[in-house]
C-alpha positions in Angstrom: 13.6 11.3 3.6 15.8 14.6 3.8 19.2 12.6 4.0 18.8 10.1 1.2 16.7 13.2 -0.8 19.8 13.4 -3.4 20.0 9.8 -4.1 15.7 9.6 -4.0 15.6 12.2 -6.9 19.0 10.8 -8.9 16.8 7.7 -9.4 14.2 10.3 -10.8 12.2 9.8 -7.9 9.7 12.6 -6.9 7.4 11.5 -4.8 6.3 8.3 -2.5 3.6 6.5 -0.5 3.8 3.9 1.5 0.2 2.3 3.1 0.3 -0.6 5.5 -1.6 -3.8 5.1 -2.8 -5.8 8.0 -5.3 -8.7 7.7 -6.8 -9.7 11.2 -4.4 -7.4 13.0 -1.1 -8.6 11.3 0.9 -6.7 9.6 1.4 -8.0 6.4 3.2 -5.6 3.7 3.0 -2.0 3.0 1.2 -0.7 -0.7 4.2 1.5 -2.3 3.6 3.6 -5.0 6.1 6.0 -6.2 6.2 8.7 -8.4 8.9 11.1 -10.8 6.9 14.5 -9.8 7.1 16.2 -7.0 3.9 16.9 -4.3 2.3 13.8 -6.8 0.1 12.5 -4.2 -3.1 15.2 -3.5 -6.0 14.7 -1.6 -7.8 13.0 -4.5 -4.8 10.6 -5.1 -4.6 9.3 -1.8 -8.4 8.8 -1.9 -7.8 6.2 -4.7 -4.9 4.7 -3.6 -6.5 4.0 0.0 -9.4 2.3 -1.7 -7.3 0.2 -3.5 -5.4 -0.5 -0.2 -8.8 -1.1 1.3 -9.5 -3.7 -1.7 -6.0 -5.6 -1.6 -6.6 -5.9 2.3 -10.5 -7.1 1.1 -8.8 -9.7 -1.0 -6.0 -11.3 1.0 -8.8 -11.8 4.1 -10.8 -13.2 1.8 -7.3 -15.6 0.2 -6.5 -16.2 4.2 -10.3 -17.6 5.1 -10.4 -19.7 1.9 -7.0 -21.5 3.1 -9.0 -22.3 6.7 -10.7 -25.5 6.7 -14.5 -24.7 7.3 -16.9 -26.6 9.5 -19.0 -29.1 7.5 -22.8 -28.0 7.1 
């Protein structure tokens, strides 16, 4: 980030994450989360925000089987 650093922290910009997201081994969109203070993200906040990664990438596996047809019972 050191060349764009100037730019980063003109748009108030302090800090920033970015987690990927893959569903049955594709990659499907990164988590960004962004924030004005510097050194933002500790040890306890990237705890939380890889849970809720670990929930979005719960959700969209559970949006991608619902859209599969399903064998009759």
């Amino acid at each position: 980030m050191a060349p764009f650093s100037d730019q980063v922290r003109a748009c108030g910009l302090g800090s920033s994450v970015s987690l990927p997201v893959q569903v049955s081994g594709m990659f499907n969109g990164c988590l960004d989360v962004y924030a004005a203070e510097i050194d933002y993200f500790d040890a306890e906040e990237m705890a939380v925000l890889h849970e809720i990664r670990g929930d979005l990438i719960f959700a969209l596996g559970n949006l991608a089987r619902d859209g599969q047809p399903r064998a009759p019972e």
